[in-house]
Biotite code that builds the C-alpha atoms (Angstrom):
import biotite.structure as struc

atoms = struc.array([
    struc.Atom([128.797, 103.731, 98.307], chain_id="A", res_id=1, res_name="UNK", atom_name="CA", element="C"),
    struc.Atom([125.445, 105.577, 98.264], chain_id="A", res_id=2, res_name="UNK", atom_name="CA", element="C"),
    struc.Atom([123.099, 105.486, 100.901], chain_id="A", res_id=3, res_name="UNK", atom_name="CA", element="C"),
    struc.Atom([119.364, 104.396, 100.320], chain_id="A", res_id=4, res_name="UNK", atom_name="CA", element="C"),
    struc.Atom([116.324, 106.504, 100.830], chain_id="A", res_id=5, res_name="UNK", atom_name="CA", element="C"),
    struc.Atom([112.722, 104.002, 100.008], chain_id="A", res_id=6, res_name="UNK", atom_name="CA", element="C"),
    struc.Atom([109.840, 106.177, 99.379], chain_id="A", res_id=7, res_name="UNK", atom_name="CA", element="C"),
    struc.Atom([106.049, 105.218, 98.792], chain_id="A", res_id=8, res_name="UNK", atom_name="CA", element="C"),
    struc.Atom([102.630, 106.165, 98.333], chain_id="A", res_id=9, res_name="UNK", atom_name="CA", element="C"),
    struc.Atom([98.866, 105.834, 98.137], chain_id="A", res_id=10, res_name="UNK", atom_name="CA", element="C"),
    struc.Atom([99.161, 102.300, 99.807], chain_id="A", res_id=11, res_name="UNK", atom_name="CA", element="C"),
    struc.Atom([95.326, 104.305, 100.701], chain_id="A", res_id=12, res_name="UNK", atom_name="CA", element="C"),
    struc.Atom([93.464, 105.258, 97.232], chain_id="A", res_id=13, res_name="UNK", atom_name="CA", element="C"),
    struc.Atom([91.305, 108.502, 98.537], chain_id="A", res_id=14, res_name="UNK", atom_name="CA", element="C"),
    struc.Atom([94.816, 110.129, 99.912], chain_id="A", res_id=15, res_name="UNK", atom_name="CA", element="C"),
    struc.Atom([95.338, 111.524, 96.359], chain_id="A", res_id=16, res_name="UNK", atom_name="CA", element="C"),
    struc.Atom([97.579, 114.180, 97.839], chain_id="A", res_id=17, res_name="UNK", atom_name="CA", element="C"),
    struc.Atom([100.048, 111.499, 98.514], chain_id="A", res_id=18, res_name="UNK", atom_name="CA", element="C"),
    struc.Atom([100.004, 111.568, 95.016], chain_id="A", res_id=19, res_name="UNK", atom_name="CA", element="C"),
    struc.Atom([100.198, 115.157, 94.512], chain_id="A", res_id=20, res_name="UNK", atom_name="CA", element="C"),
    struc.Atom([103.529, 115.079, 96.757], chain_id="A", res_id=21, res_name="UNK", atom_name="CA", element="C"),
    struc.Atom([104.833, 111.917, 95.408], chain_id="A", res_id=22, res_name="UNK", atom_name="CA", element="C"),
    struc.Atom([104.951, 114.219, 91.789], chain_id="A", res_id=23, res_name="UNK", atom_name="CA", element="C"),
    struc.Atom([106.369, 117.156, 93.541], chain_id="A", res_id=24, res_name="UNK", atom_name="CA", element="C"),
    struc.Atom([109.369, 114.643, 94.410], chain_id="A", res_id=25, res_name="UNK", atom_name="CA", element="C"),
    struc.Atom([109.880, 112.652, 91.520], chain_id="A", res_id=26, res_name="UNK", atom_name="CA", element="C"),
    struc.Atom([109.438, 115.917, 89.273], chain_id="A", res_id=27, res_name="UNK", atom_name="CA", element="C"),
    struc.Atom([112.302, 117.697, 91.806], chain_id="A", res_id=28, res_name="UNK", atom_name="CA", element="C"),
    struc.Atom([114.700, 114.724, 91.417], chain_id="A", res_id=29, res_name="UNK", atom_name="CA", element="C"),
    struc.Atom([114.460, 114.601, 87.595], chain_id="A", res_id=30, res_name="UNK", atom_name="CA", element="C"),
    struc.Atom([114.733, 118.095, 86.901], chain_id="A", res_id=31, res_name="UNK", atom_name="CA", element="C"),
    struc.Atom([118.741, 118.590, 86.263], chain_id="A", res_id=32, res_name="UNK", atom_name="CA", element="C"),
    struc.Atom([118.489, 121.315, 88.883], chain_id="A", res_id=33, res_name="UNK", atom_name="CA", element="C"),
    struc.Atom([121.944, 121.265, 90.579], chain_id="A", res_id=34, res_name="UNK", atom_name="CA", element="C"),
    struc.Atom([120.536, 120.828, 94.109], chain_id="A", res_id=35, res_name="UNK", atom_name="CA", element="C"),
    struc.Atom([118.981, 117.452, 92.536], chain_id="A", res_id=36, res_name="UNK", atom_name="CA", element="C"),
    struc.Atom([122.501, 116.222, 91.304], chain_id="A", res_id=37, res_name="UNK", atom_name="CA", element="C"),
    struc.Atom([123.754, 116.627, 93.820], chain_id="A", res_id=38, res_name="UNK", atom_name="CA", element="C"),
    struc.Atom([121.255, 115.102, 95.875], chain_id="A", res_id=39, res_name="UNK", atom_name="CA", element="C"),
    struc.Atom([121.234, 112.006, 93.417], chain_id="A", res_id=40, res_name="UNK", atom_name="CA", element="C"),
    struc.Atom([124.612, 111.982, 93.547], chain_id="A", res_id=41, res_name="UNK", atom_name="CA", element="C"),
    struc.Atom([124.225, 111.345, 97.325], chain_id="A", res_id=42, res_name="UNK", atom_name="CA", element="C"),
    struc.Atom([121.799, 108.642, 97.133], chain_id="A", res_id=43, res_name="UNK", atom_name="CA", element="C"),
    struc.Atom([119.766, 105.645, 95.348], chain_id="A", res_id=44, res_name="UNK", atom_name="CA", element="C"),
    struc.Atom([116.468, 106.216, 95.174], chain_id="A", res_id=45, res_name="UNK", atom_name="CA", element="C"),
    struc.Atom([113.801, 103.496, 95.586], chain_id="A", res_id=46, res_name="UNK", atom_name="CA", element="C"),
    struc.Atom([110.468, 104.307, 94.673], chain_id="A", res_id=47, res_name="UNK", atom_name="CA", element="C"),
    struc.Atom([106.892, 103.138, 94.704], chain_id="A", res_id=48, res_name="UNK", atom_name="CA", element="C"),
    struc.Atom([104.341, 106.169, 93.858], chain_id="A", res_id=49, res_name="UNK", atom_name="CA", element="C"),
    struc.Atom([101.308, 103.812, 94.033], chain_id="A", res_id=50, res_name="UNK", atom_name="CA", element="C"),
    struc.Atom([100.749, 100.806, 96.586], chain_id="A", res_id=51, res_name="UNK", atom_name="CA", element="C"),
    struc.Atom([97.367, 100.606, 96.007], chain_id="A", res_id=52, res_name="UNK", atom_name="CA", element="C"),
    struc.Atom([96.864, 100.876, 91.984], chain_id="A", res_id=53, res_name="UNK", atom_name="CA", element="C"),
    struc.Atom([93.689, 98.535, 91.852], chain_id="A", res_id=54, res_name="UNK", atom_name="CA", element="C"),
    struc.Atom([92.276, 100.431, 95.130], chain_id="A", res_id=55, res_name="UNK", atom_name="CA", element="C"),
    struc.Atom([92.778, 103.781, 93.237], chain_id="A", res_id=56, res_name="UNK", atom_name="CA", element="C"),
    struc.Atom([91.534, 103.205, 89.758], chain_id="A", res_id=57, res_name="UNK", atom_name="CA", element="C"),
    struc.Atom([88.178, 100.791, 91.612], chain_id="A", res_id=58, res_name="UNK", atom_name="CA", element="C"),
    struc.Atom([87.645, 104.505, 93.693], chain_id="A", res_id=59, res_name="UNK", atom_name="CA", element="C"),
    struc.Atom([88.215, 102.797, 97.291], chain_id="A", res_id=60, res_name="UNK", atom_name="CA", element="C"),
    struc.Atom([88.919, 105.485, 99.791], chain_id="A", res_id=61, res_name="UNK", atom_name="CA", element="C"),
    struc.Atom([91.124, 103.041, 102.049], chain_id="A", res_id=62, res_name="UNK", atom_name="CA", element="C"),
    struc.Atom([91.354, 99.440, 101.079], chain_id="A", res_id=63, res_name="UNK", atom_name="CA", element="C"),
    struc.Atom([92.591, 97.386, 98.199], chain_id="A", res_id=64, res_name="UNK", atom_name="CA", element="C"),
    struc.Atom([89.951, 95.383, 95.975], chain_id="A", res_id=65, res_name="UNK", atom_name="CA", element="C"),
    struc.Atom([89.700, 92.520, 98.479], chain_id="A", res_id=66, res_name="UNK", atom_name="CA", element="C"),
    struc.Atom([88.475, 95.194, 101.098], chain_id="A", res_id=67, res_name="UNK", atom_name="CA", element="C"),
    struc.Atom([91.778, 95.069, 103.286], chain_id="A", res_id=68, res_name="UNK", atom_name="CA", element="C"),
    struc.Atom([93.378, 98.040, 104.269], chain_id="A", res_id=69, res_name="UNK", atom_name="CA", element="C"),
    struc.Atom([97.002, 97.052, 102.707], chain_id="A", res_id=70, res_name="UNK", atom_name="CA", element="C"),
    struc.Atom([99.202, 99.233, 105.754], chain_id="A", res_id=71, res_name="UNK", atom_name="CA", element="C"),
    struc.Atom([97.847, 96.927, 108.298], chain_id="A", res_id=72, res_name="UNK", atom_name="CA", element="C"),
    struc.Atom([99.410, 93.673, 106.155], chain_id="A", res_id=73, res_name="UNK", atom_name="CA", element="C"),
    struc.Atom([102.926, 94.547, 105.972], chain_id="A", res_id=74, res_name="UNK", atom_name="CA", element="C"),
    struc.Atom([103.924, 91.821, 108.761], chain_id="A", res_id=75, res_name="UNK", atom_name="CA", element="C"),
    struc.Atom([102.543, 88.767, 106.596], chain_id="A", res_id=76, res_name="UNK", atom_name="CA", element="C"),
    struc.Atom([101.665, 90.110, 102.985], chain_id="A", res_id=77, res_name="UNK", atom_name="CA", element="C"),
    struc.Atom([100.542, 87.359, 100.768], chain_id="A", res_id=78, res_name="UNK", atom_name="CA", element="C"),
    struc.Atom([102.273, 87.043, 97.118], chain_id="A", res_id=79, res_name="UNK", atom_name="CA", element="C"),
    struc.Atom([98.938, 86.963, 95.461], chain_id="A", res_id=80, res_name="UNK", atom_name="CA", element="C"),
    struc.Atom([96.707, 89.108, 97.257], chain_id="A", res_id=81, res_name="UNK", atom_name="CA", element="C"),
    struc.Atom([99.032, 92.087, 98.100], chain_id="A", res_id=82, res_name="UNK", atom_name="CA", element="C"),
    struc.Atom([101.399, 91.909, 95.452], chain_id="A", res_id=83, res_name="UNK", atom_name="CA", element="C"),
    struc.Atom([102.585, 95.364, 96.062], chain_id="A", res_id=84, res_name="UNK", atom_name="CA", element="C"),
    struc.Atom([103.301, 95.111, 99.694], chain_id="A", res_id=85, res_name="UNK", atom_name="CA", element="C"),
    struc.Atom([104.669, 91.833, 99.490], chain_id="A", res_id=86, res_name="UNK", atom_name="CA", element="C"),
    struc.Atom([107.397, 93.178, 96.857], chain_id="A", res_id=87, res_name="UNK", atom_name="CA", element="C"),
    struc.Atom([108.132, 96.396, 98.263], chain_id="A", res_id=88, res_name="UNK", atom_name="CA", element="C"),
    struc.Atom([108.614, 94.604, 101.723], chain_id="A", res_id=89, res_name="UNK", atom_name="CA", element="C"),
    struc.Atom([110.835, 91.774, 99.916], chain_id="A", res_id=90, res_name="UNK", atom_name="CA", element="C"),
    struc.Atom([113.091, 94.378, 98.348], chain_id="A", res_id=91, res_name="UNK", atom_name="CA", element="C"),
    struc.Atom([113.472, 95.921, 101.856], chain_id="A", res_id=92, res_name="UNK", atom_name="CA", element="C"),
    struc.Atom([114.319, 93.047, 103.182], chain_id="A", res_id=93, res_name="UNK", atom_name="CA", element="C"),
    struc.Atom([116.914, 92.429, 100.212], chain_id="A", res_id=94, res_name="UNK", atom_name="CA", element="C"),
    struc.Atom([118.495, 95.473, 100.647], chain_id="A", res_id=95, res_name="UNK", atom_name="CA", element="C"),
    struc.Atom([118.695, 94.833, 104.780], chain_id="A", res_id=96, res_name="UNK", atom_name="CA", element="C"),
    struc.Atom([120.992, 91.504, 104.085], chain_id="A", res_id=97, res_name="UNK", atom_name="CA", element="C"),
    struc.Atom([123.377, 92.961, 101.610], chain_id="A", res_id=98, res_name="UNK", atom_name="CA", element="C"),
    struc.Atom([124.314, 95.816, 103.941], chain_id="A", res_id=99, res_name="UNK", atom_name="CA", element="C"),
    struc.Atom([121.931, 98.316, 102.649], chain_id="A", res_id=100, res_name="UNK", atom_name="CA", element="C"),
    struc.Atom([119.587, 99.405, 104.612], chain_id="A", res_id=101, res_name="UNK", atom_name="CA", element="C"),
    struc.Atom([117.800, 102.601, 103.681], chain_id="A", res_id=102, res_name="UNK", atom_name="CA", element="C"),
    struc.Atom([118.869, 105.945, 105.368], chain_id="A", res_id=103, res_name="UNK", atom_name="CA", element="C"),
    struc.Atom([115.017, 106.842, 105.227], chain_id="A", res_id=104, res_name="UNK", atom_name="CA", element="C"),
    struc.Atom([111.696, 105.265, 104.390], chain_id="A", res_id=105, res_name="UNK", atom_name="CA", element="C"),
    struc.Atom([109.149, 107.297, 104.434], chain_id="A", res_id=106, res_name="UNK", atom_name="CA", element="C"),
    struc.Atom([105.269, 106.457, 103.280], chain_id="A", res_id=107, res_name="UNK", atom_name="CA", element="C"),
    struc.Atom([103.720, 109.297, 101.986], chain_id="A", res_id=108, res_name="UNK", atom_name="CA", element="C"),
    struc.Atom([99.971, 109.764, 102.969], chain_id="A", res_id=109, res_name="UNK", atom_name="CA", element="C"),
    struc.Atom([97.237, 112.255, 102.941], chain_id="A", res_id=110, res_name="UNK", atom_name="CA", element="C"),
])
C-alpha cells in the first residue's frame, strides 16, 4: 500500500506563485523522468492546484467572491459557499477513516 501525500494551492488568488510552483510539481510528476516513477510509484497523489478559482479569475488578492478569506474556514466550511474547502476537507477526512491518512499535506502559498 502507497502512502498519501495531499497538495493544494491558491486557496489566496494574488499568490500566483503558488501557481507557478504548483506547475513546477505537477509538470515534474508527469514527466516519465525515472526519479518521478519512482516517486509515483511510492505514492498517491491528491491534488488541488486552485482553492480559490472564482477568487482568481474575479482578481481578489485574498478572499473568495463572498469576501471571506477561505484558509480561515477550514473548521466549519459550508457546502455551498466554500465548495472547494468543504470537499478537499471531506476527502481528508475520508481518507483519515479508511486508514489513510496522508504522509504530507502541504498548502502551497506565495
Amino acid at each position: 500500500d502507497r502512502e498519501y501525500v495531499f497538495l493544494t494551492s491558491r486557496v489566496h488568488p494574488g499568490e500566483s506563485n503558488s501557481s507557478w510552483a504548483m506547475e513546477g510539481i505537477l509538470d515534474f510528476l508527469l514527466s516519465g523522468q525515472p526519479e518521478a516513477a519512482e516517486i509515483l510509484q511510492k505514492f498517491v497523489f491528491k491534488i488541488i492546484p486552485m482553492l480559490n478559482p472564482d477568487g482568481v479569475v474575479n482578481g481578489s488578492h485574498r478572499c473568495s467572491l463572498l469576501g471571506r478569506d477561505l484558509n480561515r474556514i477550514w473548521v466549519d466550511p459550508d457546502c455551498v459557499l466554500h465548495p472547494t474547502i468543504y470537499h478537499a476537507k471531506a476527502l481528508l477526512q475520508y481518507l483519515v477513516a479508511m486508514g489513510k491518512t496522508p504522509l504530507v499535506f502541504c498548502d502551497l502559498h506565495g
